[in-house]
N, C-alpha and C positions, 0 to 999 in steps of 0.2 A: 365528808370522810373520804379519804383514800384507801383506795380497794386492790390488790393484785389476784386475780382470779385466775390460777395456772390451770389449764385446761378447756375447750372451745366445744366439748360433746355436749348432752344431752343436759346432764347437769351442771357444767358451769356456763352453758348458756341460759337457764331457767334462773341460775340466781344471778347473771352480770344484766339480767333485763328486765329483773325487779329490782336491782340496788340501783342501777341507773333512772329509774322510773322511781326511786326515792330518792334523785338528785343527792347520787354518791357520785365521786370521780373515780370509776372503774377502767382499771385497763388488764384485758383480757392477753393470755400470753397460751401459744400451742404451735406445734411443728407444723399444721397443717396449713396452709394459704387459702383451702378451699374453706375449710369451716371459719375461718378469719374473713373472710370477705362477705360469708352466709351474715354470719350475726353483724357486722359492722354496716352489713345494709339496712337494717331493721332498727338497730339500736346506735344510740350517740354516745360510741365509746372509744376506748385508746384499743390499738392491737399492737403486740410483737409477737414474730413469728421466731422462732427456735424452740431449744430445747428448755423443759419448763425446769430443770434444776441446776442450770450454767448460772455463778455467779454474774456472768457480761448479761444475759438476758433478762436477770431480775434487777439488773442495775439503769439497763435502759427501758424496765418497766417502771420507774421511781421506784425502788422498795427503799434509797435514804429519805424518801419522808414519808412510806408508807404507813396507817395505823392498823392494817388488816393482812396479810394473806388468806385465801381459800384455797388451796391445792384437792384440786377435782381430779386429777387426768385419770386415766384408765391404768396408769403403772403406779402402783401401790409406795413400791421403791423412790419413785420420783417425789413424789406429793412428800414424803417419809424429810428425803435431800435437801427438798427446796422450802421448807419448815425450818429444817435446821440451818441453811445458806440462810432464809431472813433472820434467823435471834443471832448468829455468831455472829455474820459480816455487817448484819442491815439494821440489827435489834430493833426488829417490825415488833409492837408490841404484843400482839395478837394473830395466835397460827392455828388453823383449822385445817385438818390433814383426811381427806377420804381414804379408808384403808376398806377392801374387800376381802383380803385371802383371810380364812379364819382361825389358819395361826397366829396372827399377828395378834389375833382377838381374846384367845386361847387363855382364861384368867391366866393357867400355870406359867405362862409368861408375861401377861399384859402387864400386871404393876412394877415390874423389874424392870420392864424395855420402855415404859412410857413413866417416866422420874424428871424432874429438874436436873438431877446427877446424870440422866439417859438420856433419852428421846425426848426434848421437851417440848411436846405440841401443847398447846390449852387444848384440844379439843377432836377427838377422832371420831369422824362419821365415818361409820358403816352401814351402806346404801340397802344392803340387801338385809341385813338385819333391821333395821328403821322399818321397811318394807313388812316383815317376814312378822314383826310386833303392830301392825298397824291390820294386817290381815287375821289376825288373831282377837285384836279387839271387837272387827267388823264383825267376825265369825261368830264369837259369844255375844252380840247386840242383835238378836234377832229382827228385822225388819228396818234394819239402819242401813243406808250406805256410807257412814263415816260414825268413826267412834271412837274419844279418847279420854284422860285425865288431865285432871287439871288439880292444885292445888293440893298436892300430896295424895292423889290419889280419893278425896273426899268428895270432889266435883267431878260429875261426870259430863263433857257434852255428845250431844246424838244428833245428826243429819235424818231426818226422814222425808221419804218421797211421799208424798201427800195424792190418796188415789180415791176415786169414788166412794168408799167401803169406808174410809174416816167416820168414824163420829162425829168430829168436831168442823167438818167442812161449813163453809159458809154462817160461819159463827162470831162474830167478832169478838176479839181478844179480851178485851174487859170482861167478856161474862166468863172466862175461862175456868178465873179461882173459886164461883159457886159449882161447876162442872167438875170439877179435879177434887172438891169434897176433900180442903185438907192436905190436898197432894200441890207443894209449892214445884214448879215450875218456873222457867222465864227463857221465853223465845228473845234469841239475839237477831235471829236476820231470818227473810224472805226470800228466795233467788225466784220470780216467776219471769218466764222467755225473757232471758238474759238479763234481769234488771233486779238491782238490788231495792229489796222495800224494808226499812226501818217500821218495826214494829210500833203500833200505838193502838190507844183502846177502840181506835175505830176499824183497823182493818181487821181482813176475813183472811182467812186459809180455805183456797181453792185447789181443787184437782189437779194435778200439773206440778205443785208447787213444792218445793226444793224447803224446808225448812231445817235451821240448827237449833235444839234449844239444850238449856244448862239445867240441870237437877242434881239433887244429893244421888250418889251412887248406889248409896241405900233402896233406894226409890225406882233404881231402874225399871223393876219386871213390873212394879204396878203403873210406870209410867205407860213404860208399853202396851201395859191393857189396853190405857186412857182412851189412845190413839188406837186401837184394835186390833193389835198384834199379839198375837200369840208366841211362849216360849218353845223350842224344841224340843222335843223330847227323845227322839232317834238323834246317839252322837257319832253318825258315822258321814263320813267324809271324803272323796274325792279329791284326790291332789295331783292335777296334770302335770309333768317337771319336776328332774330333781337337782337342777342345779342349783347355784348359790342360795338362792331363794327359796329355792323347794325343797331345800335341805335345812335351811337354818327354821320355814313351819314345821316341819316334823320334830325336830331338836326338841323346840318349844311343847309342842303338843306331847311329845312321850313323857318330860320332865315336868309337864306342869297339868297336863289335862290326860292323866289316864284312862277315863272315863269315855274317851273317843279312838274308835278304831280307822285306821285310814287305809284307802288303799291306793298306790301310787302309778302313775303310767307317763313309762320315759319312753323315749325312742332309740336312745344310746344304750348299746347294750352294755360296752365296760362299765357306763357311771351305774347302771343298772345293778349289777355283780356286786360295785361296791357300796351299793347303799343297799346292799341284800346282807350285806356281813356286818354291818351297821344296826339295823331299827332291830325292834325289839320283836317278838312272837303274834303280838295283837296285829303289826300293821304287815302288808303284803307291796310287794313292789311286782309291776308288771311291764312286760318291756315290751311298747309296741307303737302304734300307731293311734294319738288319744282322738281323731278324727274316724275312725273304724267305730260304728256302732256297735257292733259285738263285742267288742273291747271294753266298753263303756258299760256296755249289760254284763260282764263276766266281772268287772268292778262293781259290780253294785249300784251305778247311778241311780237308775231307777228307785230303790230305795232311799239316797243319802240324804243327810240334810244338807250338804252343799259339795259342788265341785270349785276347786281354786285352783285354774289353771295360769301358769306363772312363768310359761318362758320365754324365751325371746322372739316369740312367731307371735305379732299380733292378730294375726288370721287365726291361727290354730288357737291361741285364748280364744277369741271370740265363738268361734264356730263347736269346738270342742264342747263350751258352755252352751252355746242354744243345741247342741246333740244332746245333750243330760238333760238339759229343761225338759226336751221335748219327750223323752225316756219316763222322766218322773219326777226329776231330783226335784228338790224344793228349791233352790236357789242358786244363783250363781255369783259368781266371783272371780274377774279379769284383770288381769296385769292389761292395761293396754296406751299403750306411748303415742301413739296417732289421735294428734287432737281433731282429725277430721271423723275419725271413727266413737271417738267419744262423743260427738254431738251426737249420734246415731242412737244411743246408750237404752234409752228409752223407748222408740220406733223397734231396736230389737229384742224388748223386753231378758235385755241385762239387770239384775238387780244390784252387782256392784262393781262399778272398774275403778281399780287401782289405778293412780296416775306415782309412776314411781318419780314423777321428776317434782312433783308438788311436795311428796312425803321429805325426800332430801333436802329440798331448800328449806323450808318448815324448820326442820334440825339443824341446819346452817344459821340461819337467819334470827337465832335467839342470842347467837355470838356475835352480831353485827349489827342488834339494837342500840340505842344510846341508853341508860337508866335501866334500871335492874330488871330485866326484861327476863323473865326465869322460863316461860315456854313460847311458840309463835305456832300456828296453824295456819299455812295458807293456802288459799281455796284456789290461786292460782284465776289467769284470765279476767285479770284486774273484777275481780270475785269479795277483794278483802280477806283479811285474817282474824281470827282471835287471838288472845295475847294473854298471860299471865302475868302479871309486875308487881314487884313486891316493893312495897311502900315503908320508905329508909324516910328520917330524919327532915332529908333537906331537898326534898320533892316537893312540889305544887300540890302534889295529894293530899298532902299530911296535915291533921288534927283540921282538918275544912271538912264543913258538912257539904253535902253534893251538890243542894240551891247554892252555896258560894262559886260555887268551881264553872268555869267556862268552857264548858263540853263544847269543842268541835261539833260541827253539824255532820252527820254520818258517824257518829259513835256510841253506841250503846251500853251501858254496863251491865254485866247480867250477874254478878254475883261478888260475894268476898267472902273469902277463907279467913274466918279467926279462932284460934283458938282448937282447931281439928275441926271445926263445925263450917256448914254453908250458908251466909245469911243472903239472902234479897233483901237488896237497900231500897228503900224510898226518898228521896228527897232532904230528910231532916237527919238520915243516918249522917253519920260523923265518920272519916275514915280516918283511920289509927295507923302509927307507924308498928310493921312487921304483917299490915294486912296483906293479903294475897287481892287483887284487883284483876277478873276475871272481865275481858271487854270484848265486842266485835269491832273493830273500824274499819271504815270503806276504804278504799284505795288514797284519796285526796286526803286521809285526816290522819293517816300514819304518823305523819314528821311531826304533826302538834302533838300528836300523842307522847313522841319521844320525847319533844323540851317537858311534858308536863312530869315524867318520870325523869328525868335525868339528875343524878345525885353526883357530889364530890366525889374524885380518885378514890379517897381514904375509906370508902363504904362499899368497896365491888372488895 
């Protein structure tokens, strides 16, 4: 597949160096020569340096045979341009546009400006909202550092850190469903020091270890027990930051979770002011420095059940957080974009860092699938993803019981959505066309994954 990926930062180098590593022909386009030279050392791709929404610079990116655009760049307007340059001039078939500012976002305008008759992208990612819903899952998943839906909301999956105090440590897997008494579960993937382990009835879950597993959503708080986690009970909150990010959790949390009171701490005093004439009575905005310990006790850390500091200082995420821990809060929650600091995660007893550049490609990367690829989770650091695919007609999935099908080595299935419900297949199940196919695969088993889903034009 040909790819044009406008933009060389943060995020569209995290998705030109997983599409590349899925042996796509990507060619990466940005004003900068420095970040053109960063990523072309690392990764085997095309660069053009100009402006990312000049009809001459998407032409000598090939956009006449491109099948993709991604427009990443940091100018909203651009990405917006060079969307519309590929369907006028180029008719790329598929345009994926990053928008940040949140009028663009603003329902009272979105479905006017974004029409076939308007703006015609397939597809607007907003980085900080993706983010801003993703910290929001983690927050009501008590004891998870990753939490999301799958399958209309029926499937839930949960990441947990596996620590001494488990129940189920050094247990092997087969004996789980006498232990769970009822409660269906299915673990997809293992991460222990760096290495992926494909579940089977012989292995253990040990101390250390990184586990994802898939359950009815139903099911969540008693899963939780399973594992020995307890739900929270105090809904108060912490939110370091009130830019893009620290503004679209609160949005969220006033309109959807009134039940939790926050209290916020910027350093800016304007954006301060204006997110004072903004939230509602329950939550408090405090302008100061979120590294000042007194700051942090006259918030309430001490108390909260979490701080989720979110701005663009990965020091102050970090340290802000081990201030609060160390005060009382129950848990922590870190924007933090320094992959060298994230291996640290654990050593500084962080309970969860946000990698914003994994969440965005995640949301990119279900428009860039072959076959009816409906969600993608990726774990990032050739980690693997989970995937959602919805099984059409004239896929390799379809009306085949699972002992037929030739599962790639490194892929799991961990469930399927039929009918509003979650079943766990075994072997003799039969997969039905409109099922939802819930999977983990390793990095090496992606591309089989896609020929196995991939359906006619006439069915997307």
């Amino acid at each position: 597949m040909k790819i044009i990926i406008c933009g060389a930062s943060e995020v569209g180098s995290n998705i030109a160096k997983q599409l590349v590593y899925e042996d796509n022909d990507v060619t990466v386009i940005d004003e900068s020569e420095v970040l053109l030279r960063s990523l072309s050392k690392n990764v085997d791709l095309k660069s053009v340096c100009g402006p990312t929404a000049l009809p001459e610079t998407l032409e000598k990116a090939g956009a006449d045979d491109a099948d993709i655009i991604i427009a990443v760049s940091e100018k909203d307007e651009c990405n917006l341009l060079s969307c519309e340059l590929a369907k006028h001039l180029f008719k790329i078939p598929t345009k994926v546009a990053r928008v940040k500012d949140s009028d663009y976002l603003n329902p009272k305008y979105y479905n006017r400006l974004f029409a076939k008759e308007k703006i015609d992208v397939d597809a607007i990612i907003s980085p900080e909202l993706e983010i801003a819903k993703a910290i929001i899952r983690k927050l009501n998943t008590p004891g998870s550092f990753d939490s999301f839906y799958l399958g209309d909301k029926v499937a839930r999956i949960i990441g947990l850190s596996i620590n001494e105090s488990c129940p189920i440590i050094n247990t092997p897997l087969r004996m789980l469903p006498g232990i769970f008494s009822g409660l269906e579960v299915k673990i997809l993937s293992i991460f222990r020091d760096n290495e992926i382990i494909l579940p089977s009835g012989k292995v253990e879950i040990y101390p250390g270890d990184d586990i994802y597993i898939c359950l009815k959503n139903n099911d969540l708080l008693r899963a939780l027990r399973v594992f020995g986690i307890k739900s929270q009970e105090n809904r108060k909150v912490v939110i370091v930051g009130a830019g893009n990010i620290g503004r679209s959790i609160i949005k969220i949390l006033e309109s959807d979770y009134q039940d939790i009171s926050c209290k916020i701490i910027d350093s800016n005093i304007t954006r301060s002011k204006s997110i004072a004439s903004e939230i509602s009575t329950q939550n408090t905005i405090l302008c100061g420095d979120a590294l000042d310990a007194d700051l942090l006790k006259e918030a309430g850390a001490s108390a909260a059940e979490a701080i989720i500091s979110v701005t663009d200082d990965d020091e102050v995420n970090i340290f802000s957080s081990l201030l609060a821990k160390d005060l009382g809060c129950k848990r922590s929650m870190a924007i933090v974009r320094n992959q060298n600091y994230r291996r640290l995660s654990k050593k500084l007893n962080l309970d969860v860092l946000i990698n914003p550049g994994n969440i965005t490609t995640s949301a990119i990367l279900q428009y860039v699938r072959r076959g009816k690829v409906k969600e993608v989770h990726d774990f990032g650091n050739e980690r693997g993803e989970i995937m959602e695919i919805e099984i059409l007609p004239t896929t390799k999935f379809a009306d085949k019981k699972i002992t037929e099908l030739t599962i790639p080595k490194g892929v799991v299935i961990g469930g399927i959505v039929r009918n509003n419900e979650l079943i766990f297949p075994d072997e003799n199940t039969t997969l039905l066309v409109k099922d939802k196919l819930i999977i983990f695969s390793e990095p090496s088993s992606i591309k089989d994954i896609e020929k196995y889903s991939e359906v006619n034009i006439e069915f997307f």
